[in-house]
C-alpha positions in Angstrom: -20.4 4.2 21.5 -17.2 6.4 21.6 -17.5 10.1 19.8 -14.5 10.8 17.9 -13.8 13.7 16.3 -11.2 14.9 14.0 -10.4 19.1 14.4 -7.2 18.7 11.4 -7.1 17.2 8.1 -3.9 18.6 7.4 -1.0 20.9 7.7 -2.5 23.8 7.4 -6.2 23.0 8.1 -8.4 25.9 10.0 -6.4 26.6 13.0 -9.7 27.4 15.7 -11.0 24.4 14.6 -9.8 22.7 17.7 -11.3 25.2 20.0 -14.4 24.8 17.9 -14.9 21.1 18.3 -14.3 21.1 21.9 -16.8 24.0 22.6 -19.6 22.8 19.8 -20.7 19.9 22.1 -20.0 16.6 23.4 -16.8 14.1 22.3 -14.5 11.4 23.6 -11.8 12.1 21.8 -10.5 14.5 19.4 -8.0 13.9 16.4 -5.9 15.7 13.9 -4.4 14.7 10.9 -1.2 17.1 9.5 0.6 14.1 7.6 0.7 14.3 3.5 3.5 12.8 1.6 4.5 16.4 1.0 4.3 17.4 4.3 6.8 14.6 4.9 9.1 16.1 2.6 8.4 19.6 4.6 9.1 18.2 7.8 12.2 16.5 7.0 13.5 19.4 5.2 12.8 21.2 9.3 15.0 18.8 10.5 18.0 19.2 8.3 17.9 22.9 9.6 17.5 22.2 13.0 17.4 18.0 14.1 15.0 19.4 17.5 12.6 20.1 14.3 10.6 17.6 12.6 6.7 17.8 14.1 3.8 19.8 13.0 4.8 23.2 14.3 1.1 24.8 14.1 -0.2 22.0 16.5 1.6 23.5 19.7 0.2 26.6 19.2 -3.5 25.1 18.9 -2.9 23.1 21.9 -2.3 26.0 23.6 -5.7 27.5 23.3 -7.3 24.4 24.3 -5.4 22.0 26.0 -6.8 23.0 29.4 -10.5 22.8 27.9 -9.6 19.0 26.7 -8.4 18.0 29.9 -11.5 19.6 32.2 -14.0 17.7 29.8 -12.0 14.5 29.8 -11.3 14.7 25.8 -8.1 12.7 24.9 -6.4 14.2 22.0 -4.8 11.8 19.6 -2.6 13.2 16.5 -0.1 12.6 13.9 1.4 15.6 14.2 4.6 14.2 15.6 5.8 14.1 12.0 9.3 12.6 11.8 10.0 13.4 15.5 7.1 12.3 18.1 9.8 12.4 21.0 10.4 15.8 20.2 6.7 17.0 19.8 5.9 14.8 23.5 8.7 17.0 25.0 7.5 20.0 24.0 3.6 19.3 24.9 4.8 18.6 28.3 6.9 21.5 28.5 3.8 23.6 27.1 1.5 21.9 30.2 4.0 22.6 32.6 4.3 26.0 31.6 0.2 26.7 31.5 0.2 24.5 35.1 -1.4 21.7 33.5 -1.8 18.1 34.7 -1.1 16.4 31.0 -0.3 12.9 30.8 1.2 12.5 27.6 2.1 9.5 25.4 3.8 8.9 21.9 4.5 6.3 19.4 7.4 5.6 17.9 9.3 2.9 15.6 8.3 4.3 11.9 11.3 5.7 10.8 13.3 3.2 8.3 17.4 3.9 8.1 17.8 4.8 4.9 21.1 6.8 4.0 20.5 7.8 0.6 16.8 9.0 1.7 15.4 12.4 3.0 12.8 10.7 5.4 11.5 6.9 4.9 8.6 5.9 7.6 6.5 3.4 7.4 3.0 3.2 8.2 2.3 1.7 11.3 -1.0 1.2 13.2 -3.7 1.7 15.5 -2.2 -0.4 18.6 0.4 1.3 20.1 -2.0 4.3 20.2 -4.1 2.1 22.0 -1.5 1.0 24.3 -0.9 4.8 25.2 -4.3 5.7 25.6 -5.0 2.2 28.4 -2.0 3.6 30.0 -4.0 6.9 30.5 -2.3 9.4 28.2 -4.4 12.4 28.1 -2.5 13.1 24.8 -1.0 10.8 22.3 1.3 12.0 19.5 2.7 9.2 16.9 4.5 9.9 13.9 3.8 7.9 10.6 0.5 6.1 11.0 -1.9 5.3 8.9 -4.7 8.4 8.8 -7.1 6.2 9.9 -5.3 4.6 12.9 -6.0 7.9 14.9 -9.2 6.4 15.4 -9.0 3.0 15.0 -6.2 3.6 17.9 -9.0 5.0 20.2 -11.8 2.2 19.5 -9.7 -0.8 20.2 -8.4 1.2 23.7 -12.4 1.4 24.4 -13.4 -2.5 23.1 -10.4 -4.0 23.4 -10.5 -6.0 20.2 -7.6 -8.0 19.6 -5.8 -8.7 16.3 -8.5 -11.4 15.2 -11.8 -8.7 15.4 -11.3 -8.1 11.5 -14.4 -7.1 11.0 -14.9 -4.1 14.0 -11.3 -3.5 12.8 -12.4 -2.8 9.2 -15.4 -0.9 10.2 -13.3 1.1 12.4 -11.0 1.8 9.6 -13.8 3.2 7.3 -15.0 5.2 10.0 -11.2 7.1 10.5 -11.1 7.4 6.3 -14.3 9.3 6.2 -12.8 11.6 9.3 -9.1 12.3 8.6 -9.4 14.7 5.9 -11.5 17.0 8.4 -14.8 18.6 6.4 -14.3 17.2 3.4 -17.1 14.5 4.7 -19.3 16.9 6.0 -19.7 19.3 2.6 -15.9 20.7 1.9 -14.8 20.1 -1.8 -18.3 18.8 -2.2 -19.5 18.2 -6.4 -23.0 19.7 -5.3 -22.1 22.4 -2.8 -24.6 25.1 -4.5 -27.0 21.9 -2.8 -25.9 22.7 0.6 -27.7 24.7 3.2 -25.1 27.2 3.7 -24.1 27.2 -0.2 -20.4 25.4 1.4 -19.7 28.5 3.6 -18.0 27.1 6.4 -18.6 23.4 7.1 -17.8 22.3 10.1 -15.4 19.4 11.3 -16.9 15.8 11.5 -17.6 13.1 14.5 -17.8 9.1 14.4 -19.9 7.4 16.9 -17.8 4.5 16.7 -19.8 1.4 18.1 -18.5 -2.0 19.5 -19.6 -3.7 16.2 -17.1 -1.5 14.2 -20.4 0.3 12.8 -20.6 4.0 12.8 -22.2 6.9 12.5 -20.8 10.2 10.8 -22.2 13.3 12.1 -21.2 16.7 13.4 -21.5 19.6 15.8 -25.4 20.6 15.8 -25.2 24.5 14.2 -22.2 24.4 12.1 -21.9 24.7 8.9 -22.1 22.2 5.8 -24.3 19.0 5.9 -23.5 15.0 6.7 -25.9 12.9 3.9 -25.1 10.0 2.1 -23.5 11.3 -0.7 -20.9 13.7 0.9 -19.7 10.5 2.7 -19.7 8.4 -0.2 -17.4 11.6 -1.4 -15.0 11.4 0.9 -15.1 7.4 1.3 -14.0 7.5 -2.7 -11.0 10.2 -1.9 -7.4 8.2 -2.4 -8.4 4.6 -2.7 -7.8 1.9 -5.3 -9.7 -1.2 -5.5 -11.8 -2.6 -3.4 -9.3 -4.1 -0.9 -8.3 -1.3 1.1 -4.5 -2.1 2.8 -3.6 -1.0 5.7 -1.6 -2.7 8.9 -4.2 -4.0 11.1 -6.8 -4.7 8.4 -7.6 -5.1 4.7 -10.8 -3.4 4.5 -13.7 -4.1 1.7 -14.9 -1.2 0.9 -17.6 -3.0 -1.3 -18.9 -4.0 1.5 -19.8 -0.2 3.0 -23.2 0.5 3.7 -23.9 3.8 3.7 -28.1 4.7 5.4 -29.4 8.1 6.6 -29.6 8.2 10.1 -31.5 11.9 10.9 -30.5 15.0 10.2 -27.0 15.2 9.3 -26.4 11.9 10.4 -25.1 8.7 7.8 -25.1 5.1 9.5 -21.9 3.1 8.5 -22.6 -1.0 9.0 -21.7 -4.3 7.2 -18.1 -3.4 6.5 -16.0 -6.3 6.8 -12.2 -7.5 6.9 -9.4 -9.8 6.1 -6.4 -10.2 7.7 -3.7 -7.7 6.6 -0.7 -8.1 4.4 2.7 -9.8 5.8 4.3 -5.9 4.5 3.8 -2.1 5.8 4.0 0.4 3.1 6.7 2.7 3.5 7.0 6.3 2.1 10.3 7.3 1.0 11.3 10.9 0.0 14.6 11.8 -1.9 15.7 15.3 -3.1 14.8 14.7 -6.8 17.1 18.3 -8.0 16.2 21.9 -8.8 13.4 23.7 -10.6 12.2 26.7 -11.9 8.8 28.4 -13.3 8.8 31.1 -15.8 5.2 32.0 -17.5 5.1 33.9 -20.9 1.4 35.8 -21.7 1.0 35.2 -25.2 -2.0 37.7 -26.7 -4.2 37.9 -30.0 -3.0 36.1 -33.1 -0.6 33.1 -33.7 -0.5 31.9 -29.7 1.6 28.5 -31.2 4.1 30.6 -33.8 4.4 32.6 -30.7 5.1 29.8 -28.1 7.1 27.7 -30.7 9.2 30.9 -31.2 9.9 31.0 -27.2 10.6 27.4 -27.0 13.4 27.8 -29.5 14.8 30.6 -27.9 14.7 29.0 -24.3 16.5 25.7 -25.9 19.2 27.6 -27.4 19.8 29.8 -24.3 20.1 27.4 -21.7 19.9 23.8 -23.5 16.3 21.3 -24.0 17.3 18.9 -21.1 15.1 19.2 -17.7 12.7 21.6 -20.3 8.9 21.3 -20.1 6.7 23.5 -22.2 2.7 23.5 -21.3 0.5 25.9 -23.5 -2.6 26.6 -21.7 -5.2 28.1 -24.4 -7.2 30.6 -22.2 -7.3 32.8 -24.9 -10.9 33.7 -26.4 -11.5 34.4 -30.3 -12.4 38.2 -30.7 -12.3 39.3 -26.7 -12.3 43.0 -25.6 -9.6 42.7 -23.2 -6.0 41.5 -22.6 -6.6 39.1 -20.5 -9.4 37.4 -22.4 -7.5 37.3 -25.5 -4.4 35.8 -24.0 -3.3 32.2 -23.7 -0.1 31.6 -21.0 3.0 29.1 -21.7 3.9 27.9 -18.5 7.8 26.8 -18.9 9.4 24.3 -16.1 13.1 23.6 -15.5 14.0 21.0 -13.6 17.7 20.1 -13.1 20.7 18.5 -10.8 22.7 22.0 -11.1 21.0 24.6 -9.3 22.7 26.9 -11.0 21.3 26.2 -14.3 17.7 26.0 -13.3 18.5 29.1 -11.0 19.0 32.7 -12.3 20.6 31.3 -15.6 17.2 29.9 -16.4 15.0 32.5 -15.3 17.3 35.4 -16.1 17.0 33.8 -19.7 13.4 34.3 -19.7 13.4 37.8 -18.7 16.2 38.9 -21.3 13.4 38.0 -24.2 10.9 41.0 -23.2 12.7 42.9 -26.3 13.6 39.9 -28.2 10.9 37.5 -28.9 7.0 37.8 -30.3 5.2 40.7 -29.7 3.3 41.9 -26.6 6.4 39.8 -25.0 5.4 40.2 -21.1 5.9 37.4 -17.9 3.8 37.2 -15.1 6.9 36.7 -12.6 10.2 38.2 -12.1 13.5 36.2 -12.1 14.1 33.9 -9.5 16.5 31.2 -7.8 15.4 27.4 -8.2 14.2 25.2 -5.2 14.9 22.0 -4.3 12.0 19.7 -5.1 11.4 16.3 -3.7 10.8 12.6 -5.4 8.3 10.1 -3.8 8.2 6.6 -3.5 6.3 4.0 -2.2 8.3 0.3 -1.0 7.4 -2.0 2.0 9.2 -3.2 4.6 8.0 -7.1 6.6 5.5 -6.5 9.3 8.2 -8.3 12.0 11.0 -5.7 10.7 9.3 -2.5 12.2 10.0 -1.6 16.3 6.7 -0.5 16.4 7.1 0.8 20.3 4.6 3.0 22.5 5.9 5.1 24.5 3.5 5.3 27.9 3.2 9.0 30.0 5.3 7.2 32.6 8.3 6.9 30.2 7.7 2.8 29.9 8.5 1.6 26.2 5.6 -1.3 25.3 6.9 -3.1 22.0 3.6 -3.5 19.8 3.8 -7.0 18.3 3.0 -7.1 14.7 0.1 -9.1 13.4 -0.1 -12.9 14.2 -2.1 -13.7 11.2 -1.5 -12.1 7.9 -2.1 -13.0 4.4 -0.7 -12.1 0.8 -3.6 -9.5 -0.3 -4.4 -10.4 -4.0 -4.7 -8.0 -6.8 -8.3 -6.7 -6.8 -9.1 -7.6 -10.1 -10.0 -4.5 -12.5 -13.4 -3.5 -14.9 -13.3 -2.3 -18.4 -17.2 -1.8 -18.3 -19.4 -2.2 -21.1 -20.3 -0.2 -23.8 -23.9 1.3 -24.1 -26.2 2.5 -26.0 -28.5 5.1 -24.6 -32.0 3.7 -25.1 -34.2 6.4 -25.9 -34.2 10.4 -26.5 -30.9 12.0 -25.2 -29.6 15.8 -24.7 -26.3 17.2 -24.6 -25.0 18.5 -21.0 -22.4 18.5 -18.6 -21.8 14.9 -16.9 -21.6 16.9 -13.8 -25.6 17.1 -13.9 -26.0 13.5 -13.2 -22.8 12.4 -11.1 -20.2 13.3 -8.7 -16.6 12.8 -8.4 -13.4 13.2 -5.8 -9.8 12.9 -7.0 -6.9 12.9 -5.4 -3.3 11.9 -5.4 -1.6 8.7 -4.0 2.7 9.3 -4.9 2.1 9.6 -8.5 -0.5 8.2 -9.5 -4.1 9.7 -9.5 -7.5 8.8 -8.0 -10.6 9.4 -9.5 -13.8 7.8 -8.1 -17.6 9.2 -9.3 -20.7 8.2 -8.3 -24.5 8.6 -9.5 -26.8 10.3 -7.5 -29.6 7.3 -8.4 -29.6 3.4 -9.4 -31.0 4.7 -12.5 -27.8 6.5 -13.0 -25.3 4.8 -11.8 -26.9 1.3 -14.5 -26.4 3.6 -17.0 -22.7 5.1 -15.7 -21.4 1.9 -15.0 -22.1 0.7 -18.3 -20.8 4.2 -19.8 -18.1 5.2 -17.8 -15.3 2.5 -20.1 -11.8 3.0 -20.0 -11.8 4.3 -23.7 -14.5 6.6 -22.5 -12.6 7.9 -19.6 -9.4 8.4 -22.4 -11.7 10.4 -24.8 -12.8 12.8 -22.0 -9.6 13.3 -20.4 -6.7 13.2 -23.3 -4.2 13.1 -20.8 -4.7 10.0 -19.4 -5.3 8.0 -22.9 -0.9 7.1 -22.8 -1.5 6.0 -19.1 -2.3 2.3 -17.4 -5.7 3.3 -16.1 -6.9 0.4 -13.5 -11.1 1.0 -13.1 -13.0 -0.4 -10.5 -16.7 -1.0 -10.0 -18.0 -0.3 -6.5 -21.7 -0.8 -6.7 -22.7 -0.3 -3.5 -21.7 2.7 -3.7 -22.9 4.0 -7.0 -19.6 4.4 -8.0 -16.7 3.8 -10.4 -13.2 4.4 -9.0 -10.3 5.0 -11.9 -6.5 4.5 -11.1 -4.7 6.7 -13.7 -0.8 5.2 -13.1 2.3 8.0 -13.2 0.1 11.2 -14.2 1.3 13.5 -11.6 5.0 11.9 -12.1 7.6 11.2 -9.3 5.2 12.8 -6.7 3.3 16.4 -5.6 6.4 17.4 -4.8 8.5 17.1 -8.1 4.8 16.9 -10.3 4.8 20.3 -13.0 1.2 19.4 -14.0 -1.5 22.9 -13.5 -3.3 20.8 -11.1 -0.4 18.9 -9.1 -2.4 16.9 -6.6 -5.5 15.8 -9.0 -7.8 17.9 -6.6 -9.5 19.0 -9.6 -9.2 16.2 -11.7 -12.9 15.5 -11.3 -14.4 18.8 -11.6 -12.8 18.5 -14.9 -14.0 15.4 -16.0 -17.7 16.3 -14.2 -17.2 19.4 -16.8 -17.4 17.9 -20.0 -20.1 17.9 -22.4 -21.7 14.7 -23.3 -25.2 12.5 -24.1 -27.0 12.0 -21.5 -30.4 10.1 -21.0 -33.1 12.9 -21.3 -34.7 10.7 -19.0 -32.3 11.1 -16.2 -33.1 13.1 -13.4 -30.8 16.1 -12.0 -32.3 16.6 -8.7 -31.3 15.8 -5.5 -31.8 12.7 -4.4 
């Protein structure tokens, strides 16, 4: 098998974690993941200030720690954090090992970006071969720029197998494997429902490892000492973050995920078999990001008696200063009936402006805001002082034919391989959606948080929203599948009732995965929601109070 680990899960992500994978024990490879849809917006905002811009900054200064450690132990380092400019990043690394005396052979990939003249950045997401191509070539680093997450270890596992195009099924597997790694520890306990459950209470997980076989099975463990825990449910966690149904796209592979098998495998160890493939889709999915305008953020406190005469009373004001259009008014009712203290007792409206003019969602907005202290309800205060508006950015998601990409690795030598797309591809078809049944809970019931019983992981995916929970028994999950409807979903979460909602059953996972269409807008970048990204969707959901079987258990499985 080859040991892959993953030391990023993105831009941002614990910086010594690199250091800390390569001392903690044995690997073949190491990975990181610094690539979001924002963080594409970020970087290509870089490069309109200075065009030698445009990669994951942060990286180069982790590779400095440890770049001679990697190279001593004979651990390739593969990343995305070439961003809209691999060539750039590649330079710099070798710069960076000539200056530290280093013998690095370094390789990038290349061919994502898409011309697009009325577009911040558009990239496509390419996949796991020309990584592969580097990494036969000997590279002892490989940088690419827009790849699918999981290709940074597909990439890896084909250069050590050398499947071809045609091995759907290690393909797949392999695929499942990089998904459960890429967004660092939050498969080995990080944003975990039951973290109280852990043996360090969540402290400090540490980051994860694949034993990727030449089957395409797996195993997910990590570092022996650190922190967190691997078991089956905080995979099944992370293999429910950002998907849709079933069919799971991506450029080499469509990948089942109702097909997963997920078995313990020792102490925090979780056996990943039976995953298979089809061939991929004739299109790659390309992300495009636009400068969507200007916004702004004021937030009133609103205390005691009459929060909506007061917050309607605002909203008027706000209108007639500055005019409704590009408004958005969100009254968050955190006050409490009766409290001792300010705080308690006070609710916040959270007003957005967004606009083409940055003048009129800059000062003139804000400076609006601040000239009510003295003029609007009483106990008037705002939590921020006036401020200039920033660009925000719009995502979008298009797709571009397989053959229409110059997918092209770059080798340490300076040779530029072109990666030929897929010979066989097929139209994916629509994974077909479940409204679930209705049930009636057979026997005594109690009221309690859903949370007691299940699990959930949300996320974001342009703007839409993922939300997948599973039950922590079959017991559970006969009775959530039947449970968990649509209109059950809309009556626990209000804000999703005006939305297309797409639910899918994954039963081999214990799950249900929900698809809520356009609830976080035109993107994380340009979204005004409290929770942009939908990290907390789930806690929310696992929150609410509801009738469950007094029969069902609450412990651990």
């Amino acid at each position: 098998m080859i040991r892959i680990g993953n030391a990023s899960g993105f831009y941002g992500d614990r910086f010594t974690a690199w250091r800390e994978m390569l001392d903690g024990g044995e690997l073949d490879v190491l990975t990181g993941d610094y690539l979001a849809e924002l963080t594409m917006l970020i970087l290509a905002r870089d490069r309109l200030r200075d065009s030698d811009l445009g990669y994951a900054k942060t990286f180069l200064r982790q590779l400095e720690t440890c770049l001679g450690t990697a190279l001593d132990r004979g651990v390739r380092i593969v990343t995305n954090a070439g961003g809209l400019n691999p060539a750039g990043l590649a330079a710099a690394i070798e710069k960076l090992a000539n200056r530290l005396g280093l013998p690095a052979r370094i390789g990038y990939v290349e061919g994502d970006t898409i011309q697009r003249p009325d577009a911040l950045s558009a990239n496509a997401y390419l996949g796991a071969f020309g990584i592969a191509a580097c990494l036969d070539a000997g590279a002892d680093v490989v940088v690419t720029g827009r790849v699918t997450d999981a290709s940074l270890v597909v990439g890896p596992a084909v250069a050590r197998y050398g499947w071809g195009r045609d091995d759907l099924d290690e393909l797949a597997g392999a695929t499942v494997a990089g998904h459960l790694v890429e967004c660092g520890a939050q498969v080995t306990g990080g944003n975990f429902s039951f973290f109280t459950e852990l043996p360090d209470g969540g402290h400090r997980p540490g980051f994860p490892i694949v034993e990727v076989h030449s089957d395409g099975s797996s195993v997910v463990t990590k570092h022996p000492g650190t922190g967190g825990a691997v078991t089956v449910e905080t995979v099944t966690a992370q293999l429910l973050y950002e998907i849709g149904g079933p069919s799971y796209l991506g450029p080499d592979v469509v990948t089942r995920l109702d097909t997963v098998a997920l078995h313990p495998d020792g102490p925090d160890r979780v056996r990943v078999s039976g995953v298979r493939g089809t061939p991929p889709p004739p299109t790659l999915k390309v992300g495009v990001n636009n400068l969507g305008g200007f916004r702004n953020s004021m937030t009133f406190v609103l205390c005691g008696l009459h929060i909506e005469a007061k917050a309607a009373l605002v909203r008027g004001q706000i209108e007639e200063a500055v005019g409704a259009d590009g408004l958005e008014f969100t009254l968050a009712r955190t006050d409490h009936e009766n409290a001792a203290d300010t705080e308690a007792a006070s609710a916040l409206l959270h007003v957005h402006l967004r606009d083409g003019d940055k003048t009129r969602a800059g000062r003139a907005f804000s400076a609006a805001a601040v000239e009510l202290a003295l003029a609007s309800y009483p106990g008037c205060t705002l939590t921020t002082v006036p401020g200039d508006a920033t660009p925000y950015g719009v995502f979008t998601a298009d797709a571009v034919p397989q053959d229409a990409v110059a997918h092209v690795a770059v080798l340490p030598g300076g040779e530029r391989v072109p990666i030929a797309p897929p010979i066989r591809t097929a139209p994916t078809a629509q994974d077909e959606p479940a409204s679930g049944g209705e049930v009636a809970v057979d026997g005594p019931t109690r009221r309690g948080a859903l949370g007691e019983v299940v699990g959930a992981r949300s996320g974001d995916k342009g703007g839409d929203a993922n939300l997948g929970v599973w039950a922590r028994s079959d017991a559970g999950y006969a009775w959530l599948r039947a449970w968990l409807t649509l209109d059950r979903l809309a009556e626990l979460l209000p804000e999703t009732a005006p939305l297309t909602v797409r639910r899918y059953e994954l039963s081999n996972l214990r799950a249900v995965n929900f698809v809520i269409e356009g609830l976080l807008g035109a993107g994380v970048a340009a979204s005004t929601r409290f929770d942009p990204q939908a990290k907390a969707l789930g806690e929310l959901l696992r929150a609410r109070i509801v009738d469950l079987p007094a029969d069902l258990s609450t412990e651990a499985p």
